[in-house]
N, C-alpha and C positions, 0 to 999 in steps of 0.2 A: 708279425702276422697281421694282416688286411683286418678290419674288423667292422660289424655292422655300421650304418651311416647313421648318427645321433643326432639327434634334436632338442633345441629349446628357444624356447622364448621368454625373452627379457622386457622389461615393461621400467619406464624412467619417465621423468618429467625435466624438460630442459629447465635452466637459468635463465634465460636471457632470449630473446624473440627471434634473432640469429646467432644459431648457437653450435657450437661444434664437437660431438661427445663422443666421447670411445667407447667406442659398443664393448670393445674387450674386458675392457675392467669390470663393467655389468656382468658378462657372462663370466669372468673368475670369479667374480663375489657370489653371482647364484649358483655354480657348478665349477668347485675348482676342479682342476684339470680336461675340462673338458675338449680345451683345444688343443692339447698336447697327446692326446689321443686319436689325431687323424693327423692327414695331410692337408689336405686341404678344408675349403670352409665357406660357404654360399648366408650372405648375409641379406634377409628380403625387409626391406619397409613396407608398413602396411597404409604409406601417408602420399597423399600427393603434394604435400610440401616442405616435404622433408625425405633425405634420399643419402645416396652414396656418389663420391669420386670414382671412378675406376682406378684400381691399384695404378697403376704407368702416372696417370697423373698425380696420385697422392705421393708416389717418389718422388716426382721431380719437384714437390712441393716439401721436400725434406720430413715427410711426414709429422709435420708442424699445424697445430691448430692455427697460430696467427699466418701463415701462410697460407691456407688454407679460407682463411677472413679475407684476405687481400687477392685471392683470386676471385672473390665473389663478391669483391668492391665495385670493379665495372659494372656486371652485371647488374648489381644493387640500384648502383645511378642510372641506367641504360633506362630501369622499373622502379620510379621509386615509389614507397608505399603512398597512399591517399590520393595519386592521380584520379582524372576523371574516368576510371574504368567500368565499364560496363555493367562486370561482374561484382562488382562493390554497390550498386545501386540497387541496395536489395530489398526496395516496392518495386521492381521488375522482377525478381525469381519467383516465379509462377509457384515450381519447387516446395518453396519454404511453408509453414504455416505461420499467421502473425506472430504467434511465440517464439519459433525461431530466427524471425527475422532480427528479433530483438537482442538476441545473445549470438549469432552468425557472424564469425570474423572477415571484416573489410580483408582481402587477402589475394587478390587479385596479381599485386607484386612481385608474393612468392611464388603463385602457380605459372607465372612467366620465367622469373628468373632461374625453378626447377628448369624447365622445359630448354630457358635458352642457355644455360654453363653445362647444359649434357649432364646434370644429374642424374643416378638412375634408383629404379627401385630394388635391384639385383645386380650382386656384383658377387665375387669370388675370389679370395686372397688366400697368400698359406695361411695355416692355423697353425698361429704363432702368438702366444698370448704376451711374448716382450713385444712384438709389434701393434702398432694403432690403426684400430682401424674407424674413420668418421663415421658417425651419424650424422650430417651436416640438416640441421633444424632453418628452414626459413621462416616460421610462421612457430615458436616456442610458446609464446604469449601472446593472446590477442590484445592489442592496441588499445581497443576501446575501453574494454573494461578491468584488464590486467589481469585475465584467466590463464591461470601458467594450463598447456595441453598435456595430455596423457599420452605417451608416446610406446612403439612395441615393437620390437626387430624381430624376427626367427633366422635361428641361425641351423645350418644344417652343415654339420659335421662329416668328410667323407674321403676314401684314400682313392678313390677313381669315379671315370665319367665313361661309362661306355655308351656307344652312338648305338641307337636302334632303328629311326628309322629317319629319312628325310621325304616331304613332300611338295608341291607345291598349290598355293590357294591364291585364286583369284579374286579382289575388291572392285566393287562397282563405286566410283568415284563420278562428281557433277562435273559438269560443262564449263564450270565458273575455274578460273583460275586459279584461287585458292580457295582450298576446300579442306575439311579434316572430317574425318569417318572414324567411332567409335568401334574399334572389333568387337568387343562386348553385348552390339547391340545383339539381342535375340534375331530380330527379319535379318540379320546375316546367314544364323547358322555356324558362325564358324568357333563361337566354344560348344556348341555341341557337337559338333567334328571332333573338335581337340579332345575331352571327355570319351567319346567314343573308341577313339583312336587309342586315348591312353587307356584305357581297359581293355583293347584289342591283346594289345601290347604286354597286359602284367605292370607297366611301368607305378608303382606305388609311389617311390622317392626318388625324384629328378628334377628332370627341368625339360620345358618349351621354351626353344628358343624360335624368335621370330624376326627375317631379314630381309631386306630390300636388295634383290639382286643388282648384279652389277650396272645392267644396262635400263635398271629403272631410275631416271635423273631427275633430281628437282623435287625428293620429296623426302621424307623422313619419318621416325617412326618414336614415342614416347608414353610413357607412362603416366594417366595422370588424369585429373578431372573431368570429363566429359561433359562441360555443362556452356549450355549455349552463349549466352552472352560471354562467356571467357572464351571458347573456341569459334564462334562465327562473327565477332566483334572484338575483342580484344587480341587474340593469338593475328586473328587476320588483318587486323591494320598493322602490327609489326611486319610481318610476312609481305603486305601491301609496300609498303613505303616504310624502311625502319628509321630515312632522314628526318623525314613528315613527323613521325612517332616521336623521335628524340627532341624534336623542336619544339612538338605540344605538349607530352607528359613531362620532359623534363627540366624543361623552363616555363610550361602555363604560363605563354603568352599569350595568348587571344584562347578564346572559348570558341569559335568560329574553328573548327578543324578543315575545310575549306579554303581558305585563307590564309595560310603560314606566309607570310612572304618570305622572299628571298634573301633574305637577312637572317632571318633565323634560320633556315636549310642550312645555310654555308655556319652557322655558330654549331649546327649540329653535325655537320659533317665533319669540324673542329672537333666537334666531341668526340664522334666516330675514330676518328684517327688518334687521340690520346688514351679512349677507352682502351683500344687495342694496343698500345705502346705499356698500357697496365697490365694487361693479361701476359703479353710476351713478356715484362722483365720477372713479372713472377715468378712466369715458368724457369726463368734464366733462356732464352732463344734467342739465337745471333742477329746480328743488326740489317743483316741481308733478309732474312726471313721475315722480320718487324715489316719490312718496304713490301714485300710480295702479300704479304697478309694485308696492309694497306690499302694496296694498290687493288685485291680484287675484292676487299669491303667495300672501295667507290663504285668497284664496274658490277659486283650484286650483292648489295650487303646484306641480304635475311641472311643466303644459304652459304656466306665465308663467316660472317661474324658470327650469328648463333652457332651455338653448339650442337646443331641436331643431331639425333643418334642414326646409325643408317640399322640397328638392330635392338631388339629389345630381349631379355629372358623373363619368364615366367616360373616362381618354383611353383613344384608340384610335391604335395605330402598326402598323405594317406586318410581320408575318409572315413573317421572311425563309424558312421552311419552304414557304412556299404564295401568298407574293405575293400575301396578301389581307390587310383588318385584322384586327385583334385585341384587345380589351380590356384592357388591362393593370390586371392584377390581383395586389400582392403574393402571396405564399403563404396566407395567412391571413388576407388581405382579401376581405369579400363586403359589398356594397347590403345594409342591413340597413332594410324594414320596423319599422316599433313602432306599436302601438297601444294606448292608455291609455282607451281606452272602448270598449264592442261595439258592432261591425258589424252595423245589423240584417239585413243581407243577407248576412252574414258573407264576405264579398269587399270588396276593397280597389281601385279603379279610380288609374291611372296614366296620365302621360300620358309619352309617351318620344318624343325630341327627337333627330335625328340633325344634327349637320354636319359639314361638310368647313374644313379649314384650309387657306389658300391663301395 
């Protein structure tokens, strides 16, 4: 017999600054049995760098921590930490106060390398507590001064997902080429839709989910820091040019970004093409596929090589303020829009997914 949809939240501190932990074993040690009482099981981070695999990929990764390290090898070197990132220059975050500037981790690496291996914040596996499920940590420990983080998953236990309602919302996107749009912001409107909508609705414990129609191309959608110099400087010079990117961040040869010569483009297009022979042997994918994945990382490598999402879930829990639901949204978590070509209409069409968990 079906029974209510359970919740808890676990709370851990990684090892290691990339790090790879089983949420599972946290939640048997805080509430045995607790995932042997549903069918399934919606795991949310509350971190923008630190997230989940999607089940399909963590199988094909033998659901193995060291496999799971070597999927996120490429990506690691693609970003690697202490480049000259934007977002690491932090007497530029207006944001910060001096005190924070001073304990704020350089960390710009991991909010790319979340964004580009298709990490997510929400994902949904059986509840099966002999199975693993990752917290993959990119940012465990800050560098600087060796502060292990404080880390927290909510796990929501439940034997079905029934569909309530579908809509669809339109985004007003720039002129410029690439561009990325926070949903979060308030002058959108559109979590006070979502809210609305979900109180309309009854929906207490569920999920929003949120998608890029078919015939919207060239853009994508993720979870994750909204903060300007790592979205209007750092996410868009990869998006710009990823050859340019790999030439300058990951051989700092000239400080001159301007200037890469042609030497280095072709050592990074090198790298482009081994990056991705790492990813496919991981997976275990055929030697055919390797060539095709190749061949359309030279002719557009943001949108074949990164991993962009074409949809995102938001869970939704209960409001103990007002007994209605709610979004759960880390601090520094927002739906993050990106688009890598213009809009001729300069609006971005969505489609937004309510359900209920039962």
């Amino acid at each position: 017999m079906a029974s209510d949809p359970s919740q808890l939240t676990v709370h851990f501190q990684p090892e290691r600054r990339v790090d790879v932990i089983d949420v599972n074993e946290h939640v048997e040690a805080e509430a045995d049995g607790f995932l042997e009482a549903h069918a399934r099981a919606l795991y949310c981070s509350h971190h923008t760098t630190a997230g989940f695999l999607e089940e399909t990929i963590c199988n094909r990764l033998d659901r193995h921590p060291d496999q799971v390290q070597e999927f996120l090898a490429p990506f690691r070197e693609l970003f690697p930490f202490g480049a000259s990132y934007q977002h690491d220059q932090l007497h530029l975050r207006r944001e910060l106060s001096p005190e924070q500037r001073q304990t704020e981790p350089r960390n710009a690496d991991s909010h790319l390398t979340f964004i580009g291996s298709g990490l997510e914040n929400c994902v949904t596996y059986p509840s099966d507590p002999s199975r693993p499920v990752f917290f993959v940590d990119l940012d465990g420990i800050n560098k600087d001064n060796q502060d292990r983080r404080e880390r927290r998953t909510t796990i929501i236990g439940f034997d079905d997902e029934r569909a309530v309602e579908e809509t669809e919302m339109v985004v007003p996107v720039s002129n410029h080429r690439i561009d990325s749009v926070s949903l979060r912001d308030p002058r959108l409107g559109i979590f006070d839709q979502l809210h609305e909508m979900l109180a309309d609705r009854g929906i207490t414990t569920g999920r929003v989910t949120i998608e890029l129609p078919p015939d919207e191309h060239h853009a994508g959608l993720t979870v994750n820091e909204y903060e300007t110099l790592l979205m209007k400087y750092d996410l868009a010079e990869v998006l710009r040019d990823p050859l340019r990117f790999m030439a300058r961040k990951g051989r700092n040869m000239i400080s001159d970004p301007g200037a890469i010569p042609d030497k280095a483009k072709n050592y990074a297009k090198y790298d482009l093409v081994r990056l991705v022979n790492k990813v496919v042997d991981t997976l275990g994918l055929s030697e055919s596929l390797v060539e095709r994945i190749i061949d359309k990382c030279l002719a557009v490598p943001a949108e074949r090589f990164l991993r962009m999402k074409r949809s995102v879930s938001l869970l939704v829990t209960e409001d103990e303020a007002n007994v209605e639901g709610t979004i759960v949204q880390g601090r520094y978590q927002s739906p993050i829009l990106v688009q890598w070509r213009k809009s001729s209409s300069q609006k971005r069409r969505l489609r937004v997914r309510f359900t209920r968990f039962e």
